[in-house]
C-alpha positions in Angstrom: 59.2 84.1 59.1 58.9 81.7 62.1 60.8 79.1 60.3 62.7 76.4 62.7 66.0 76.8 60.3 65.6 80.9 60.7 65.7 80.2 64.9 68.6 77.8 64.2 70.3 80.1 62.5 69.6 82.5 64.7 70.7 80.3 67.8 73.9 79.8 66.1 75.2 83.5 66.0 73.9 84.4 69.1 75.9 81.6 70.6 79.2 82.3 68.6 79.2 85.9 69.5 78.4 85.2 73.3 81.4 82.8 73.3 83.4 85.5 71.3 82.3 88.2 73.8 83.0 85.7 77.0 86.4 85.1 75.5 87.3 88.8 74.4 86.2 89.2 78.0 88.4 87.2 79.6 91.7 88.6 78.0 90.9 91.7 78.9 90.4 90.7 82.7 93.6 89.2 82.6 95.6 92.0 81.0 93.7 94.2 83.5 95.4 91.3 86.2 98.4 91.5 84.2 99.2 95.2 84.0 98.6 95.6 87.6 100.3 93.2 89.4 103.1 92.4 86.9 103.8 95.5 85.2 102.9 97.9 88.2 101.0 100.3 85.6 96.9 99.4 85.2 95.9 99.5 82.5 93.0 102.5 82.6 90.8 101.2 80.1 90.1 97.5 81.1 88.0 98.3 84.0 85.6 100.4 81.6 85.4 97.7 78.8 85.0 94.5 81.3 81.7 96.3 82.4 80.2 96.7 79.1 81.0 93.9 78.0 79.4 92.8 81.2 75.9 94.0 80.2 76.5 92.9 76.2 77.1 89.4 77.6 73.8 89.9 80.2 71.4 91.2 77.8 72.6 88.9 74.9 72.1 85.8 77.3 69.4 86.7 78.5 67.5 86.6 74.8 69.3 83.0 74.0 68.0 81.6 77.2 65.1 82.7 76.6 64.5 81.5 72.9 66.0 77.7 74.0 63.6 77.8 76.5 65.8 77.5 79.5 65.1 80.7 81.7 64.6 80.2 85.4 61.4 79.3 86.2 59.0 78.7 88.8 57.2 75.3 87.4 55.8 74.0 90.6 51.8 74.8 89.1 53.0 73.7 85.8 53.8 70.2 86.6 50.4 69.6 88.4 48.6 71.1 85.0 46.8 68.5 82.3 48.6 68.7 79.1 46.5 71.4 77.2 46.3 73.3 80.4 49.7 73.5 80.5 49.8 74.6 76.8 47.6 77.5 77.5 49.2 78.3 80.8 52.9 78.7 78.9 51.0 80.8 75.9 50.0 83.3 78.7 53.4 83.3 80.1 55.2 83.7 76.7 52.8 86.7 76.3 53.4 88.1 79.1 57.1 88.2 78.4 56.5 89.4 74.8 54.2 92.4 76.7 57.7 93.1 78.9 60.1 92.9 76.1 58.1 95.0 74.0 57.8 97.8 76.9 60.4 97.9 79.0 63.3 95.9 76.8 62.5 98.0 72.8 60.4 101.2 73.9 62.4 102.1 77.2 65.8 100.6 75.6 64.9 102.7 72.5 64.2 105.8 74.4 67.2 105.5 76.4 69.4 104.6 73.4 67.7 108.2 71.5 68.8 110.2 74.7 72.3 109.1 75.0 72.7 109.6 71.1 71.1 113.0 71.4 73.1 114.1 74.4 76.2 112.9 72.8 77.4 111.3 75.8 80.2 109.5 75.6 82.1 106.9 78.2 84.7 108.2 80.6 87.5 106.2 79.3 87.1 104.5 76.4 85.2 107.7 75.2 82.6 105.5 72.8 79.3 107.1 73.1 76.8 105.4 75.7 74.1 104.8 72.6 76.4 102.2 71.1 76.8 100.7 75.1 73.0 100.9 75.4 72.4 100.0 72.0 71.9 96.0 73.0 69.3 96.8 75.1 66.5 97.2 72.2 68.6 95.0 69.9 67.7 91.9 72.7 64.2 93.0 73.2 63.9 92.4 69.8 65.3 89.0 69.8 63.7 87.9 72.6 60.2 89.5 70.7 60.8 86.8 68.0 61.9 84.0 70.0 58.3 84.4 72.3 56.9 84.6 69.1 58.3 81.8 68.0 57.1 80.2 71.2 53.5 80.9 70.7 53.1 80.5 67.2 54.5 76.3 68.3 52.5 76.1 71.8 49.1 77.1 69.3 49.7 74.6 67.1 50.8 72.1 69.8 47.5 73.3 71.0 45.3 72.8 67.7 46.7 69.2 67.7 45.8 68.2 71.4 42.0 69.8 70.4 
């Protein structure tokens, strides 16, 4: 399940659709640019779709950076630890971000997701419903769920080999 060629895998879509998303992005910026100052007439539903994809791109990002390991950090007591120390100190920390994800990121995204769906609210523009919007808000805590997992399950057996 924790496979290295599952992650890459993994690693690989996420990236391709954050590049697809960053470029379907920009061309809709510039049409919004385009219909505006070119053809005098914005467009009405750029505005609406930049934003969402706004918080796609976020959330998505947020659960590659944190599965390559490359979240901003505060390392300063790291650098000063011993080696196993160290190990032990970034299982605690990759805990404590699996205990956030699993709360706040699938639970709260969840519950937010189910409320939205059962409301049947829908966007003021594009008229999508909000659930779909919302939707990547669990869908990242997941990810970012197996990817601390995936952390922890190496750090302990990093750790088993310093012992």
């Amino acid at each position: 399940m924790f496979s290295l060629k599952i992650k890459s895998k993994l690693d690989q879509f996420i990236a391709h659709l954050l590049v697809a998303l960053m470029g379907l992005m920009v061309l809709n910026v510039t049409w919004q640019v385009v219909s505006r100052y070119v053809f005098k007439n914005p467009s009405s539903f750029t505005d609406e779709l930049a934003r969402y994809m706004l918080v796609w791109l976020g959330m998505l990002g947020a659960a590659y950076v944190a599965g390559k390991n490359e979240h901003i950090a505060i390392d300063i007591l790291l650098t000063k630890m011993k080696e196993k120390a160290r190990t032990k100190m970034m299982i605690l920390i990759n805990c404590c971000i699996l205990v956030f994800a699993i709360g706040v990121m699938v639970i709260g995204g969840s519950n937010l997701v189910y409320i939205t769906f059962i409301l049947s609210q829908k966007s003021a523009t594009l008229q999508i419903p909000l659930a779909f919007v919302y939707g990547i808000i669990p869908f990242s805590g997941l990810l970012v769920l197996y990817y601390q997992a995936y952390s922890i399950k190496q750090l302990s057996h990093s750790l088993k080999i310093q012992a």
